[in-house]
Each structure stands twice: as C-alpha cells, then as structure tokens.
VMD Tcl script that draws the C-alpha trace (Angstrom):
set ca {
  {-10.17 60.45 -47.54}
  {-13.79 62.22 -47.82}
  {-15.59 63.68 -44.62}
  {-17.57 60.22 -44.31}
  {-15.10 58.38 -44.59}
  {-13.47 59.60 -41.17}
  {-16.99 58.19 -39.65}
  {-17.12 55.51 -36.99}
  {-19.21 53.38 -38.41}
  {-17.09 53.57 -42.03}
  {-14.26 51.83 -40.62}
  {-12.53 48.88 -42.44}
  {-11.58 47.04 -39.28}
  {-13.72 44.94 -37.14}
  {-13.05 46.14 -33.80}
  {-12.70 44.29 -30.42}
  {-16.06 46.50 -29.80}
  {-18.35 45.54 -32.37}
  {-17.13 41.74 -32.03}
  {-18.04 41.70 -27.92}
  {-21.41 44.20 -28.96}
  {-22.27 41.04 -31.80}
  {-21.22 38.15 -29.43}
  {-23.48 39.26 -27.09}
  {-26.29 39.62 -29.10}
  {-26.20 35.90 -31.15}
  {-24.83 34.00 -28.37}
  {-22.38 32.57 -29.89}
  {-18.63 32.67 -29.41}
  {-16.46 33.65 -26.36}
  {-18.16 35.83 -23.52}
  {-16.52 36.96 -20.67}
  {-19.06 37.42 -17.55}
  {-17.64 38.96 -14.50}
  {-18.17 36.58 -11.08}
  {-19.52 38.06 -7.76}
  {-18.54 36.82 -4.79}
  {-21.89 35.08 -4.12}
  {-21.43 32.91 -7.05}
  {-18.21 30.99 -5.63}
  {-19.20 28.35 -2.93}
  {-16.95 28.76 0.31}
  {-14.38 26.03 1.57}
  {-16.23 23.99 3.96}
  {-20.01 24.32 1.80}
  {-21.55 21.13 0.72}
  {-21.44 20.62 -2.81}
  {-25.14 19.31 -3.39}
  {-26.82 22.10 -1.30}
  {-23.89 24.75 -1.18}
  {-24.74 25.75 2.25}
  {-22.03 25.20 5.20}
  {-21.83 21.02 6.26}
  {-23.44 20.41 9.60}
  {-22.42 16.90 9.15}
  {-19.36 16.65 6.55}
  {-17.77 13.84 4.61}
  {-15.28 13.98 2.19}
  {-15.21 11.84 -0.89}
  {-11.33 10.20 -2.19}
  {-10.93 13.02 -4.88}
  {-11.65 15.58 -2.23}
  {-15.32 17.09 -2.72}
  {-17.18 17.77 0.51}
  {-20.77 17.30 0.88}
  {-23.49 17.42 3.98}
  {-24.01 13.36 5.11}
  {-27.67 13.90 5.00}
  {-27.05 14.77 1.00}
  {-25.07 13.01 -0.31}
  {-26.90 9.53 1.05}
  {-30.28 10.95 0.01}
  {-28.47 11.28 -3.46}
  {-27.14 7.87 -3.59}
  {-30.39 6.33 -2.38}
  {-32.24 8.17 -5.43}
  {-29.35 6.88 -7.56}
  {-30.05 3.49 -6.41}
  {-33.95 3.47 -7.45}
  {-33.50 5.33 -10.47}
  {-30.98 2.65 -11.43}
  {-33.47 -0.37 -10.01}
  {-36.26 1.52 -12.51}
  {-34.22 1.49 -15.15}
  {-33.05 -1.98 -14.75}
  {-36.61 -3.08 -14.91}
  {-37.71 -1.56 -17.55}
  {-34.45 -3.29 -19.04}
  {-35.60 -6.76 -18.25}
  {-39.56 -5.93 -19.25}
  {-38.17 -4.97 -22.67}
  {-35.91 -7.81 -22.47}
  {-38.41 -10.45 -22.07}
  {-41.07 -9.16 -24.69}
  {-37.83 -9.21 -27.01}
  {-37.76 -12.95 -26.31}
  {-41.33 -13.58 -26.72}
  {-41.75 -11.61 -29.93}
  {-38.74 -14.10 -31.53}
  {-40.68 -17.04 -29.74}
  {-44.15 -16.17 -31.99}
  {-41.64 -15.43 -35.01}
  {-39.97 -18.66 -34.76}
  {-43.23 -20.29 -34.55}
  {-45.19 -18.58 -36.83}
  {-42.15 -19.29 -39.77}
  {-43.00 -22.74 -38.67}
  {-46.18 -23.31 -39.45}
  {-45.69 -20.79 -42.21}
  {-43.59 -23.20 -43.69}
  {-46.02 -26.84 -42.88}
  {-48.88 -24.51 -44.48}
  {-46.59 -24.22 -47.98}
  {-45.83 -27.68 -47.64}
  {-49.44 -28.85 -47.44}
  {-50.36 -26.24 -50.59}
  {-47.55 -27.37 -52.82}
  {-48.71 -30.30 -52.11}
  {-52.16 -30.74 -52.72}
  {-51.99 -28.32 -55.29}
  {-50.12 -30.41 -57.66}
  {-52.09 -31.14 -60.84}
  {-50.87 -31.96 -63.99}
  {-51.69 -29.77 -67.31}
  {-50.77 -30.29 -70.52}
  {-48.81 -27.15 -72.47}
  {-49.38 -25.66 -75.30}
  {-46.57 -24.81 -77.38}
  {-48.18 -22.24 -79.23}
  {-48.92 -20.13 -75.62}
  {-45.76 -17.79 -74.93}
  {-47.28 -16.70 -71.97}
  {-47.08 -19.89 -69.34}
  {-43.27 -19.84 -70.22}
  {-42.80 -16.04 -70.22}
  {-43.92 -16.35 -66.23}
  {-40.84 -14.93 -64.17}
  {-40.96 -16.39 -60.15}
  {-41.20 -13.36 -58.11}
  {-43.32 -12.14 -55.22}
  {-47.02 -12.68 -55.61}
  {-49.42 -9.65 -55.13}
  {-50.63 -11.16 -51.61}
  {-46.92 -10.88 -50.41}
  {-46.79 -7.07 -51.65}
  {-49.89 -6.58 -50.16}
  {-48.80 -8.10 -46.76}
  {-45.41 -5.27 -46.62}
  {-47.47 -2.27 -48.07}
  {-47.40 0.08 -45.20}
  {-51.06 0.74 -43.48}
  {-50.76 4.59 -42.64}
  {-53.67 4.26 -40.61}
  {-52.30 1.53 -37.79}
  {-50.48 3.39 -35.16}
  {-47.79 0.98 -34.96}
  {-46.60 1.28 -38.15}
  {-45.72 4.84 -38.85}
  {-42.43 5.95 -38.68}
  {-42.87 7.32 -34.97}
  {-43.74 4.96 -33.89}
  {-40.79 2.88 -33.37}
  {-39.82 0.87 -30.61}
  {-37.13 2.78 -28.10}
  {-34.65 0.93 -27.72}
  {-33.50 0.83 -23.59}
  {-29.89 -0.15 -23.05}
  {-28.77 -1.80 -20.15}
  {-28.66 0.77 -17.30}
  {-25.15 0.75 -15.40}
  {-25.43 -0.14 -11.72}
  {-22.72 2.09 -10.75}
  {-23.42 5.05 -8.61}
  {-21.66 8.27 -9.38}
  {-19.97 11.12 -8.04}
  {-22.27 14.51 -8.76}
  {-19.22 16.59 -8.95}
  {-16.04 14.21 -10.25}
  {-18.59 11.80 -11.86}
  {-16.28 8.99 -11.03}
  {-18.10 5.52 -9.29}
  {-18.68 6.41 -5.78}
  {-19.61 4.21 -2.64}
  {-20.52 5.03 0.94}
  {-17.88 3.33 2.33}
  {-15.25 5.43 0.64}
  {-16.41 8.67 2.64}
  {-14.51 9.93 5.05}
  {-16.06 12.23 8.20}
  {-14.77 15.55 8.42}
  {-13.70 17.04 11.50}
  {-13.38 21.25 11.06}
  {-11.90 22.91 14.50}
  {-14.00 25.90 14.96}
  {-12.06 28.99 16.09}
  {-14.38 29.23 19.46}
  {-15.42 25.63 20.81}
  {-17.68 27.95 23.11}
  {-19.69 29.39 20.04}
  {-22.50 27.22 18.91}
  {-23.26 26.03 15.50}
  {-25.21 28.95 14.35}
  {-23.22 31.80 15.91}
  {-20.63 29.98 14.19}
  {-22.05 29.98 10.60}
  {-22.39 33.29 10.76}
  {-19.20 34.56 10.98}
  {-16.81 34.62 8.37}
  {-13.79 32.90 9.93}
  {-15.35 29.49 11.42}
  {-12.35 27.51 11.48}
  {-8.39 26.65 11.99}
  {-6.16 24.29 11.09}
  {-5.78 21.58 13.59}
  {-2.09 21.81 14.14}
  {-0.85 25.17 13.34}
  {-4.53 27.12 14.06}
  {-3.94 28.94 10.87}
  {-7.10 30.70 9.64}
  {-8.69 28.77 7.03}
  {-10.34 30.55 4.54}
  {-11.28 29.86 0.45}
  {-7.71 31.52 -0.40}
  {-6.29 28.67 2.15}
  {-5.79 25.13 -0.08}
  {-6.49 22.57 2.87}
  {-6.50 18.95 3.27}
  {-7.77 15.99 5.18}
  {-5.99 13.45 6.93}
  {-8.40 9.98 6.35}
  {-7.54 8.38 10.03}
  {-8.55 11.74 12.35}
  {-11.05 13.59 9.75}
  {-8.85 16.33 10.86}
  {-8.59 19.41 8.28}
  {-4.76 20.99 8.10}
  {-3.30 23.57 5.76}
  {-1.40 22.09 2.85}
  {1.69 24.10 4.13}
  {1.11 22.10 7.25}
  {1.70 18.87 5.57}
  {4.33 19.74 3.50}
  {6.62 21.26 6.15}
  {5.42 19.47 9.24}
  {3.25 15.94 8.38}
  {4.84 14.80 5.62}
  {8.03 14.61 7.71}
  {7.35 11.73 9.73}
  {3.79 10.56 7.80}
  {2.44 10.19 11.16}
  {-1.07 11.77 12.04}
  {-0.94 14.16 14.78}
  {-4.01 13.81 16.25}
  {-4.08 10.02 17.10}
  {-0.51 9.49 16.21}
  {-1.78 6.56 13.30}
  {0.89 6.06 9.98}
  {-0.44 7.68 6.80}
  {0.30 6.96 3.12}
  {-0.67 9.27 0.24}
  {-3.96 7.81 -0.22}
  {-4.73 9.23 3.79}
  {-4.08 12.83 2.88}
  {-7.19 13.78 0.82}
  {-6.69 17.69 -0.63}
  {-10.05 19.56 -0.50}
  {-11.09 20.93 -3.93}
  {-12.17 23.96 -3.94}
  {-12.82 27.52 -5.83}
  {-9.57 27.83 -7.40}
  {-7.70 31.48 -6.41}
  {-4.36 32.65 -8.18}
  {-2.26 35.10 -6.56}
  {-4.60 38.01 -7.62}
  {-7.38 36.01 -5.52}
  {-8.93 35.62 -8.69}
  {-11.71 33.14 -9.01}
  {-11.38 30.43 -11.40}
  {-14.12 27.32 -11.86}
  {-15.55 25.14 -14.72}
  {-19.07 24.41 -15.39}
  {-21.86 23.64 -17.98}
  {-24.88 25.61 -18.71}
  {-27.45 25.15 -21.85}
  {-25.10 23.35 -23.28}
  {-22.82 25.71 -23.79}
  {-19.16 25.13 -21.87}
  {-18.18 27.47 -19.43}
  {-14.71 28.14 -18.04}
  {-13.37 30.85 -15.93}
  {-10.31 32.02 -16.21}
  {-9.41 34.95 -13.81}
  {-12.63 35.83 -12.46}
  {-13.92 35.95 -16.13}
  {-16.02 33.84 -16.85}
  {-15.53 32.68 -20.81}
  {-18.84 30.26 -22.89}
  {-18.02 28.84 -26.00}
  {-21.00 27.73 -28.25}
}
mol new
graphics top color blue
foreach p $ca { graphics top sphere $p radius 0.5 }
foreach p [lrange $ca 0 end-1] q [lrange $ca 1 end] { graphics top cylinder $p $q radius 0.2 }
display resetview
C-alpha cells in the first residue's frame, strides 16, 4: 500500500460518516433529528392549539382537545363540507343540462338529415365508362373534419382547459388527530384534580405538576399513562384501574357501573423506560417517525 493510499479520503468503504454527511445534504434517506423537550406536547395540552385545556374533552380514542377548539373545528368542517357539496350539485346540474342540449341537438341533427336525404334525391343516369362515381368510398365529409379540427385559439378547447372533475364531498366530519368520523356527542368532559384547589387557573398553569389522580393523588405527569372514566370525567392512573377499578368496574367518584368502552386511555407522547420520546408525524411529505428520541424521515 503507497503513502496515498493510507489517506482518508482513499478509502474503499463507504462509511457510516460520509452516508449521514450525504443524507443530509440530498434529503433523501433516513435522518435522525434529536427532539427537545419543547417539541413534545404535555399530558393535559389540547391537541389543536397545544397549550394546557381550560375547558377539556376527550374524544373515544383518547385525544384531548380545548372545547372552544375542537367545536370551532367541527363548525369549519361543516361549511367547508356544505361548500363543497354545492359546488357538487352546481356541477351536477350543468352535467344534466349539457346532456339535455346534446340529446336535443342529435335530434334535430338527425330530422335535418332526414329532410336533406330527402329532398336531395335526384335521379342521374351513369356512365359506365366513368370509374370515378363508383371508385367513391363513404367516409367522413370534409365539413365533418372540419367540425373536430381543434381551434387553438378558443380557450375552451386546449388541453388545459379541461373541465375538473368535483367528486362528491363526504359529509363526515373527522378527527384532526385519529382521522376517524367524529361527532360532538361522542366527547366526553374532562375533569383534572389540580394538586391545590386553592391555586387559581393561572398560578396553576404555571407550575409543572398541576394535577393528581383522583383516587390515589399520584402525580401525573407525561411519563404517567392516564385514563378517563366516561361517567365522572375523572382522570386516574392506569395502575389505578388495573389494581383498584377494574376490580369491581364501579366508578369511584359517583359510584356508576363501567364497561370497557367507559375507561377512555389518554394518548399521549409515548416514553419508554429511558423516558425517551417517541411520536409519528408528517412533514413535506416526507414520513417522520421517532424512535427513541430520534427522530428518523424517510423520502
């Protein structure tokens, strides 16, 4: 091996190095990006405005959100869908009258041949010596080729511009987060139990430990998976309910029977044992995933 080739930059392997130095640079590939704390949204943060609920409701697959929000979302939902649906009929009906003028001009179109053919019909005698009256093939007449040449210079019939075709807008409102059909009445209020009933609201925002579970008054934290029982809008640890509610299926608060469906389990910003962040998004439309607070986009 000569001097050079004891070089760096002579090597015959592509190192992890150069492939993270080259990812970077295209964009392309797998790229791990490091998450600060400020870019995971605490346990009890609305999902539509990430700042803490003054108001909360909890949806059936468990995603909080601030009342005020999540209605004003819904309600924009609701007109965009009523525009859309519109615009849907508005097409719909020209549709129908553009086949009502087709229909009717292939009628007269077809009285108008009639009346030619037949006033047209004259009777001349052949001459067999003339090969060109029988060498006459039936085929489109120049008037017809003239009527489907394309006119460049009429806007309608260059190739942009083509009628959009709308389809018929679905009247179902969805979840922002689980983007399953959502409905008002399937929100359920959410009762937090502060850690100081004495402390106002925003003394209480800002600390960092602003509430406890309603049975064992366990800190409740992002590292702390919690759920909801439907009937109270009480929030309890999951520990809670798996040693203590589950038991009986009873809800301590107002002493009401609970089924499955009545325990809703907040989602939240996933932590492993490491309290490691892990959460999935999209961006550019490039998918993001995050697997132990590294956050990984594939092209």
């Amino acid at each position: 091996m000569t001097r050079h080739g004891k070089n760096c930059t002579a090597g015959a392997v592509y190192t992890y190095h150069e492939k993270k130095k080259d990812t970077a640079a295209s964009g392309y590939g797998t790229q791990n990006v490091r998450l600060s704390k400020d870019a995971v949204k605490d346990f009890d943060c609305c999902c539509l405005s990430l700042q803490p609920c003054k108001d909360p409701v909890v949806t059936p697959d468990g995603y909080l959100y601030e009342k005020e929000a999540i209605l004003e979302y819904i309600l924009h939902q609701k007109k965009e869908i009523a525009r859309q649906m519109k615009a849907y009929e508005k097409q719909k009906n020209e549709k129908k009258l553009e086949m009502a003028e087709l229909s009717k001009a292939a009628k007269e179109s077809k009285v108008k041949n009639f009346l030619d053919k037949e006033l047209s019909i004259v009777s001349k005698p052949l001459n067999p010596f003339d090969h060109k009256a029988g060498d006459s093939e039936p085929g489109p007449s120049s008037e017809d080729k003239d009527k489907k040449l394309p006119s460049f210079w009429i806007p309608s019939l260059t190739p942009e511009a083509k009628t959009k075709v709308i389809p018929k807008p679905d009247k179902c409102v969805y979840c922002p987060m689980s983007r399953k059909p959502l409905k008002l009445k399937d929100l359920t209020p959410v009762h937090f139990t502060p850690v100081d009933s004495s402390v106002d609201r925003v003394g209480l925002i800002n600390r960092q430990d602003r509430y406890v579970c309603a049975v064992t008054r366990d800190m409740l934290g992002n590292s702390v998976p919690c759920a909801v029982l439907r009937p109270s809008g009480s929030v309890v640890t999951l520990e809670c309910v798996e040693k203590l509610i589950k038991k009986d299926m009873v809800d301590p608060m107002n002493g009401e029977k609970l089924t499955d469906k009545d325990i809703i389990v907040l989602q939240r910003t996933w932590k492993n044992g490491q309290g490691q962040d892990r959460m999935a998004t999209t961006s550019n439309g490039k998918r993001i995933s995050c697997f132990g607070n590294d956050q990984k986009m594939a092209a």
